[in-house]
C-alpha positions as CSV (number, residue, x, y, z in Angstrom):
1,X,-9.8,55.5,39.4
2,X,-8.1,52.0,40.9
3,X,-11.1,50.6,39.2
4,X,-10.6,52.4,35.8
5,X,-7.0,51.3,36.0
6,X,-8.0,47.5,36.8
7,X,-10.5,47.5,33.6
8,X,-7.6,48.9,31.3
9,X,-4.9,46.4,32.6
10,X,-7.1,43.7,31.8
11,X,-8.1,44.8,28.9
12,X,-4.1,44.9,27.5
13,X,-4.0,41.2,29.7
14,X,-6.5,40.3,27.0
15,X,-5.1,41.8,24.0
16,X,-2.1,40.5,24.6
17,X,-2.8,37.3,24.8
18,X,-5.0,37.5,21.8
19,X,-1.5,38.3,20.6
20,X,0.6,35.4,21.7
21,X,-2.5,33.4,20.9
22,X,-2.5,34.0,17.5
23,X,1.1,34.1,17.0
24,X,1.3,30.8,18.7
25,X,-0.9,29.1,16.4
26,X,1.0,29.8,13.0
27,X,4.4,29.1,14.9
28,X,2.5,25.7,15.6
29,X,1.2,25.1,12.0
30,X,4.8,25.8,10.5
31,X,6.4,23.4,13.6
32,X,3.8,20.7,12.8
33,X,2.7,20.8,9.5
34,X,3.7,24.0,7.1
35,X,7.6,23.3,7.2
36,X,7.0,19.9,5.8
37,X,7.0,20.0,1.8
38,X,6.0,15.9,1.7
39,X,3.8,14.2,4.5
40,X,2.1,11.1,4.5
41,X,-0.7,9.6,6.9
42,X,0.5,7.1,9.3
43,X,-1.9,3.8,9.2
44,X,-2.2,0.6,10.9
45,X,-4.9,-2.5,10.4
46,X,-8.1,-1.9,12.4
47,X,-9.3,-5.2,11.9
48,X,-7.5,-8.1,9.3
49,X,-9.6,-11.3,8.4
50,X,-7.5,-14.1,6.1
51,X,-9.5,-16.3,3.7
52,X,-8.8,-19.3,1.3
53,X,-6.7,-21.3,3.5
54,X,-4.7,-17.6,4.1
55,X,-3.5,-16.7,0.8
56,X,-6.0,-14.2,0.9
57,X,-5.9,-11.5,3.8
58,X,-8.5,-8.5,4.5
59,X,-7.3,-5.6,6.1
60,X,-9.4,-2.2,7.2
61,X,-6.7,0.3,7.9
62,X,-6.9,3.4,10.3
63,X,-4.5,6.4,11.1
64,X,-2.5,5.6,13.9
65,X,-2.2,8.1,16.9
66,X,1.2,9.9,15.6
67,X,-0.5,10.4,12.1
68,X,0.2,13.8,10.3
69,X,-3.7,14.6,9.9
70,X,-5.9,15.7,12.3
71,X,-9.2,13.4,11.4
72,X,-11.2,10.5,13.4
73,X,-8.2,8.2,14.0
74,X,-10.6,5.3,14.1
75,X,-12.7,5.8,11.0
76,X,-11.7,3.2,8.6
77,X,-9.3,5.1,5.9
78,X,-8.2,4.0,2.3
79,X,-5.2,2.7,1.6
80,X,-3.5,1.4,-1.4
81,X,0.3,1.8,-1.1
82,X,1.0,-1.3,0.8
83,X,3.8,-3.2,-1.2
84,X,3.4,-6.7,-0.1
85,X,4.9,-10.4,-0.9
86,X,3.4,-13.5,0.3
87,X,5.0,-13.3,4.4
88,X,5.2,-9.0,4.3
89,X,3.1,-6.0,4.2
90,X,4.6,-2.6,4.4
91,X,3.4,0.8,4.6
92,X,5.4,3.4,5.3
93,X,4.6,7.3,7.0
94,X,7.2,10.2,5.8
95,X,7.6,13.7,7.3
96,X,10.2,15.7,5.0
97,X,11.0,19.7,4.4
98,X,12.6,18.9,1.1
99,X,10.5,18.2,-2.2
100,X,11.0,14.7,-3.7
101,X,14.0,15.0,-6.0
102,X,15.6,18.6,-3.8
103,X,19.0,17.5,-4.0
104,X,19.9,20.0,-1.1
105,X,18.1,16.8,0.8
106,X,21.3,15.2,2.8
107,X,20.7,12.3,5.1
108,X,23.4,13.2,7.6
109,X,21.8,16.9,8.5
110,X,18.4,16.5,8.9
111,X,16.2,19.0,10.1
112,X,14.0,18.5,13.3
113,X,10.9,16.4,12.9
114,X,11.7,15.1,9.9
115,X,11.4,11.1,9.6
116,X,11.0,8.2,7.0
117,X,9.7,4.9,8.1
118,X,8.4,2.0,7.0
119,X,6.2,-0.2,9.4
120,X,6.7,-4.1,8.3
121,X,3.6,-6.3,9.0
122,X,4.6,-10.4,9.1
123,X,1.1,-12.3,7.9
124,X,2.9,-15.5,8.7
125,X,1.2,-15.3,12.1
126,X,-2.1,-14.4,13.1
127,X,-2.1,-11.0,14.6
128,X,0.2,-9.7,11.8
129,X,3.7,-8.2,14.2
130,X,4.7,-5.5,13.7
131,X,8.2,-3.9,13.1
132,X,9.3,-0.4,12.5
133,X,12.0,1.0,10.4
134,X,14.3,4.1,10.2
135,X,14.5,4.5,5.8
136,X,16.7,7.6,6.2
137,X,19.0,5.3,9.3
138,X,19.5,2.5,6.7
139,X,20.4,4.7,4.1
140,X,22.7,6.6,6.2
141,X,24.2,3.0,7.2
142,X,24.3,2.2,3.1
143,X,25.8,5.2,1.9
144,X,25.2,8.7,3.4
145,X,26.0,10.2,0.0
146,X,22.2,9.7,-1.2
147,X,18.7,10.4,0.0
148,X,15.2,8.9,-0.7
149,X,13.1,10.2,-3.5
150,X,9.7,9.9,-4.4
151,X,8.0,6.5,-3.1
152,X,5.7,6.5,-6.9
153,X,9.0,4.3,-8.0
154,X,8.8,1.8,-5.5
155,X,7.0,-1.7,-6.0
156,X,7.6,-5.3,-5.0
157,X,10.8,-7.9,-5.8
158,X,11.4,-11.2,-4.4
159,X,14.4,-12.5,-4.7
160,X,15.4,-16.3,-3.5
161,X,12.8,-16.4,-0.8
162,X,13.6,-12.8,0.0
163,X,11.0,-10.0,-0.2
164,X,11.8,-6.4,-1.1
165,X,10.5,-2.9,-1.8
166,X,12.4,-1.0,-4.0
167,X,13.8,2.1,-3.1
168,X,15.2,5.0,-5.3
169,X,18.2,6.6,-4.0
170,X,20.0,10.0,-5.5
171,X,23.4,11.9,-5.0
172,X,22.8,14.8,-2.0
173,X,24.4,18.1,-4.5
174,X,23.6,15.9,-7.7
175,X,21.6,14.3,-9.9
176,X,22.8,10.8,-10.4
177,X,20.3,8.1,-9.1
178,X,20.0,4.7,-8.2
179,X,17.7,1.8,-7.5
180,X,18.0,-0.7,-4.0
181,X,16.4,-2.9,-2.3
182,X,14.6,-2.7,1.2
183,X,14.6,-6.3,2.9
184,X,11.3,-5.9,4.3
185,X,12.7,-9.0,7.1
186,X,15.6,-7.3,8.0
187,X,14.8,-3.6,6.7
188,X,18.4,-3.4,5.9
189,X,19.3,-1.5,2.3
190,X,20.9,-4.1,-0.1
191,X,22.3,-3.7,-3.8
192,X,20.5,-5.5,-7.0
193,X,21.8,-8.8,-7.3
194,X,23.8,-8.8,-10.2
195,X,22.2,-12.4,-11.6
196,X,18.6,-10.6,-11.2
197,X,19.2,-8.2,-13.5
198,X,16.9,-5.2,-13.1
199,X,14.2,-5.5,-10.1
200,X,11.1,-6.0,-11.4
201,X,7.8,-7.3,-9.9
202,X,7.6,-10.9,-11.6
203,X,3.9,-11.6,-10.8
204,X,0.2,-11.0,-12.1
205,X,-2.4,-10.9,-10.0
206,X,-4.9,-9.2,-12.9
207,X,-5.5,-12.1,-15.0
208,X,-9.1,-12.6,-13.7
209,X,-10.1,-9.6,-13.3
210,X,-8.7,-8.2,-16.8
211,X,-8.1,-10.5,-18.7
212,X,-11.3,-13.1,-18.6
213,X,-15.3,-11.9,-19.2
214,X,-15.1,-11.4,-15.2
215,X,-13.9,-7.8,-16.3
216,X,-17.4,-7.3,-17.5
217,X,-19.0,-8.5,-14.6
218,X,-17.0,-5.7,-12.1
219,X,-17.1,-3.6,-15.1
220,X,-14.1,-2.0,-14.3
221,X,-14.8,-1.0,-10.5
222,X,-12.7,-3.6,-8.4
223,X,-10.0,-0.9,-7.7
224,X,-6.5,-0.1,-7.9
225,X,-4.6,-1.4,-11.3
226,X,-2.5,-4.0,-9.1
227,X,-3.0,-5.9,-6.2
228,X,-4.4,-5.0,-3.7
229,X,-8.0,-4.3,-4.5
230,X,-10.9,-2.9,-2.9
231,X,-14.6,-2.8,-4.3
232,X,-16.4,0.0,-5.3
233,X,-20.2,1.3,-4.5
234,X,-21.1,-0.6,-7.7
235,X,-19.6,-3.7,-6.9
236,X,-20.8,-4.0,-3.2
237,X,-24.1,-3.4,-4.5
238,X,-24.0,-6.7,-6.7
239,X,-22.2,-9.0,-3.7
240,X,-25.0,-9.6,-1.9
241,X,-24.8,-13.2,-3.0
242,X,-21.2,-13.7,-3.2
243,X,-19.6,-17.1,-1.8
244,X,-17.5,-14.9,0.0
245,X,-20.2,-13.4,2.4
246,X,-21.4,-17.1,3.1
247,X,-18.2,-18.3,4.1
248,X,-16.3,-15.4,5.4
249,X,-18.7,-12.9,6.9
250,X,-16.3,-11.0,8.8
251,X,-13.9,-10.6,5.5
252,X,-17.2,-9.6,3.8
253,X,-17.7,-7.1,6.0
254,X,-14.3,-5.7,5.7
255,X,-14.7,-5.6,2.3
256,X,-18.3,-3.9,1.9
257,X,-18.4,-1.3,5.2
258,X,-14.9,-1.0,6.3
259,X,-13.0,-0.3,3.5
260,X,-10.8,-2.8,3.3
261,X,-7.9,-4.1,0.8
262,X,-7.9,-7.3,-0.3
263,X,-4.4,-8.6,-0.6
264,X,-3.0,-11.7,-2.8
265,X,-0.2,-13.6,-0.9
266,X,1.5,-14.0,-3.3
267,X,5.0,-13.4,-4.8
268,X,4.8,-15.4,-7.9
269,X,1.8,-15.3,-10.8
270,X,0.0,-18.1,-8.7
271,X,-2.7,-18.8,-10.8
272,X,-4.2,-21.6,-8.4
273,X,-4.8,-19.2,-5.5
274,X,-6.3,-16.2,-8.0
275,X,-8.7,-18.7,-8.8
276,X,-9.8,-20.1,-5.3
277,X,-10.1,-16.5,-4.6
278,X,-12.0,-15.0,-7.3
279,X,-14.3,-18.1,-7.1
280,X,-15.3,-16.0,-3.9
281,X,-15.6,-13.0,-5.3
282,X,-18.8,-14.1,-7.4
283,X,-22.6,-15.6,-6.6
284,X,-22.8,-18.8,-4.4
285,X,-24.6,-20.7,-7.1
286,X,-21.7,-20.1,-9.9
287,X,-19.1,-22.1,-10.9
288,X,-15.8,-19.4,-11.8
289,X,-15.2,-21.4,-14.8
290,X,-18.5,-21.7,-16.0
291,X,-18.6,-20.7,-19.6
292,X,-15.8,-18.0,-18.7
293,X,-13.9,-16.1,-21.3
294,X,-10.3,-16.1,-21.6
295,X,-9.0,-13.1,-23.8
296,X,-6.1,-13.8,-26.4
297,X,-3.5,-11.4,-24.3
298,X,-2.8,-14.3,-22.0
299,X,-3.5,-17.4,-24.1
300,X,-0.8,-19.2,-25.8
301,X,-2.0,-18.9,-29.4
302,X,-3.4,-15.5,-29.0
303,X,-6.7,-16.3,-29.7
304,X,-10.1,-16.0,-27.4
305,X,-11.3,-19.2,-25.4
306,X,-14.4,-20.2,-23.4
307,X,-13.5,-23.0,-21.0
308,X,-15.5,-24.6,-18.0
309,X,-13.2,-26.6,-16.2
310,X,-9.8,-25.0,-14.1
311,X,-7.7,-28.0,-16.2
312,X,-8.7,-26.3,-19.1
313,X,-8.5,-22.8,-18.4
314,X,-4.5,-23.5,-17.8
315,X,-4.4,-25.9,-20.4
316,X,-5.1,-22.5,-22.9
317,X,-2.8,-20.2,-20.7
318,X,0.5,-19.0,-21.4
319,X,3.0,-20.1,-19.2
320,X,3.7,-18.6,-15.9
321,X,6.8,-16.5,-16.8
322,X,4.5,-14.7,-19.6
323,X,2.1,-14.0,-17.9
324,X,4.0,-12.1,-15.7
325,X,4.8,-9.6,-18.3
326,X,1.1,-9.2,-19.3
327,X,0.0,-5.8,-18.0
């Protein structure tokens, strides 16, 4: 009987921790993961190589231990929302209950877990520092009468040796908006200058790769629309004889089986350092202006051009503050 008894209370021991278990778990999910209506991945650089005299700079990013996905942290991951200047890079990790645009979002009662930062990376030095910021702090700090919405509006702005990322702000209860700036130096929110007008990115880094026959030559498969780019299959299969591999291995290597973003340091249409860079990005035995192609959209009478020297490949472009609205 004492035995019988025994069996039975470990049976109910059993179910009822199949119980807790499996309560536990969904309780865990909606702690973690569920609640949150917008998460990103946190990421940080595996492994950075610069190149061209650094106004270039490889990275291969990886999750970082707090990331919101549960995944090999140290498998090489794709990532394309840096916003970046010529001194900063910055990505940013968000953990929010509230859909982008919920006005019932209010900086000054958030809900537990919930977090906006941006992680700054300085390339002025070689192992590329890192700071952290608090988004939702600083905009507490600028006005606690708005939130954050929907990073898809941010890009670059520099601004007298400053660099930025934009940020969209809107009324908690309402529906006005607004657009700052983050200093990515300081990571303090400031106002538009009024003498700069609206805050757009004044640079293009596309001109080779769109706007020249070199377009043909990736046929459309360097990635991402803006800087920075990464190569597809297609591309890495045609690199094998790039100057690039021969004098930065390493970067190559990035590039080809690590997944890594090639970044332009750059806050101004530099059409100098596009050039010493894309001369990298083709065979060894190839001169970048070597009977290349310039399209009309970026040439000063609108016409189509074949030149073969760098003096006369600017000679036919439009000047540097066109160019920058050339898209």
């Amino acid at each position: 009987m004492k035995q019988y008894r025994k069996k039975i209370l470990i049976i109910l021991g059993v179910l009822s921790l199949l119980v807790v278990v499996s309560g536990a778990y969904p309780l865990y999910r909606y702690l973690t993961h569920d609640r949150y209506k917008v998460w990103s991945i946190e990421v940080e650089p595996a492994s950075h190589e610069f190149i061209a005299d650094r106004q270039g700079l490889i990275i291969s990013w990886k999750r970082t231990a707090n990331s919101n996905d549960i995944v090999d942290k140290d498998e090489p991951v794709e990532y394309s929302s840096a916003i970046h200047g010529r001194r900063f890079i910055a990505t940013e990790s968000i953990r929010l209950i509230y859909k982008s645009g919920d006005n019932r979002f209010d900086v000054k009662n958030l809900s537990w877990g919930e977090y906006w930062k941006i992680q700054v990376y300085d390339t002025s030095q070689n192992d590329l520092p890192r700071k952290e910021y608090d988004l939702l702090k600083a905009i507490a700090d600028y006005d606690a009468s708005y939130f954050p919405v929907s990073s898809a509006y941010t890009h670059f702005f520099a601004y007298k040796d400053q660099e930025y990322r934009t940020v969209v702000l809107q009324k908690t209860g309402g529906e006005d908006r607004k657009e700052v700036l983050f200093n990515m130096d300081t990571g303090n929110l400031e106002d538009i200058p009024k003498d700069a007008g609206k805050a757009l990115e004044n640079r293009n880094v596309n001109i080779f790769k769109e706007f020249t026959n070199l377009k043909e030559y990736y046929a459309g498969n360097l990635l991402n629309i803006d800087t920075p780019i990464s190569f597809s299959q297609s591309v890495i299969e045609q690199s094998s004889d790039w100057r690039l591999r021969e004098e930065y291995p390493a970067a190559y290597d990035l590039m080809t089986k690590k997944k890594g973003e090639l970044y332009f340091l750059t806050n101004e249409t530099d059409v100098k350092l596009l050039s010493d860079i894309y001369s990298l990005l083709i065979p060894k035995d190839r001169d970048l202006f070597d009977n290349l192609t310039v399209y009309g959209e970026v040439t000063k009478d609108g016409k189509e051009h074949v030149v073969h020297s760098y003096e006369e490949f600017i000679s036919v472009l439009k000047p540097k503050e066109e160019l920058s609205n050339v898209r």
